[in-house]
N, C-alpha and C positions, 0 to 999 in steps of 0.2 A: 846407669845400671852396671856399666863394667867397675867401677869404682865399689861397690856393693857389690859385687862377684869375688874381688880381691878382699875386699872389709871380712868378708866372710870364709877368707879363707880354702873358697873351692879354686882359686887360681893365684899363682902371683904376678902374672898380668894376662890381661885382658882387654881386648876393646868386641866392642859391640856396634851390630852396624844394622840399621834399620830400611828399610827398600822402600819408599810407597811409590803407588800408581797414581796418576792426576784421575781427581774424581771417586777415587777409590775411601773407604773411611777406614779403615783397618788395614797395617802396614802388608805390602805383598809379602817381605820376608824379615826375619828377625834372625842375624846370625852371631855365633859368638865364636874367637879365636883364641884361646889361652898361650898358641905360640908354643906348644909342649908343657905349659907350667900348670895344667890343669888339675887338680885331686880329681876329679872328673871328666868323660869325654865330654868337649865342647857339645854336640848335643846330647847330652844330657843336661845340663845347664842352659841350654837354649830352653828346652822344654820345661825348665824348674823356670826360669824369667816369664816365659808365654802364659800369658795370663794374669800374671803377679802386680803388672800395669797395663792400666789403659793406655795403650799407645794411640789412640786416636788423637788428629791434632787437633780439638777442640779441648777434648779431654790432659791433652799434654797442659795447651796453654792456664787451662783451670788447676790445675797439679801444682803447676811450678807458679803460677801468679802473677805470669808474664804481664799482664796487664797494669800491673801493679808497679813491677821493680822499676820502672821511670820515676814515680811517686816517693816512692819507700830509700830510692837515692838522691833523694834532691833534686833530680832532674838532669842529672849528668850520668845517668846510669851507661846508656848505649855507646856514647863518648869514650867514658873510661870503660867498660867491655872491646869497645874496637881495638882501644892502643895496644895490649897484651895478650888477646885471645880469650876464649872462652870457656876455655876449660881448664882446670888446675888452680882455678883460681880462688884461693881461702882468704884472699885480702877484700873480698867485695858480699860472702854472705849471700850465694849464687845458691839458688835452693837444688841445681841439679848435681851439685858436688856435695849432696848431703847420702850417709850412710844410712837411710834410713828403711830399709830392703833387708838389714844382715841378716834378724831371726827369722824373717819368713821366710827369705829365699833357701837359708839352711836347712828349715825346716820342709818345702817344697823339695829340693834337692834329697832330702833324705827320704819323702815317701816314692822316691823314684827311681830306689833303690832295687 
């Protein structure tokens, strides 16, 4: 999501940090930091993401396809995700490094104007 916050322009950096409860199916808290770099106050941009995804983690794992990327890498997927991290990473085709949030998040951000 933070990466789709920058795509779009309302920050030039961003990270996003997600709370859950054990047992809980919807995250306790969703917050976002832009670090001063925001065209937006950080919540306002919390609130333009809130709802924009299903953050539940059933619904994360059906999203992203997690069940899949083992398959879809040859089987070496977790392997090569452990040695460099998991984030940043455009050499592996990681579905959560995709922009694909920019028009509607802009579009939510601006009816919230």
């Amino acid at each position: 999501m933070a990466r789709n916050v920058v795509a779009a322009g309302l920050a030039r950096r961003c990270e996003v940090q997600l709370s859950y409860g054990v047992g809980e199916e919807h995250p306790l808290a969703l917050t976002v930091e832009t670090f001063g770099t925001g065209a937006l106050p950080d919540e306002r941009i919390e609130r333009a993401l809130d709802g924009l995804v299903d953050l539940r983690p059933a619904a994360i794992v059906e999203t992203f396809g997690l069940r899949r990327l083992l398959e879809r890498h040859g089987g070496e997927f977790y392997r090569v995700l452990a040695a460099y991290g998991h984030f940043g990473r455009t050499d592996l085709d990681v579905p959560w490094e995709r922009e694909d949030l920019v028009a509607r998040l802009r579009t939510a951000a601006g009816r919230l104007a």
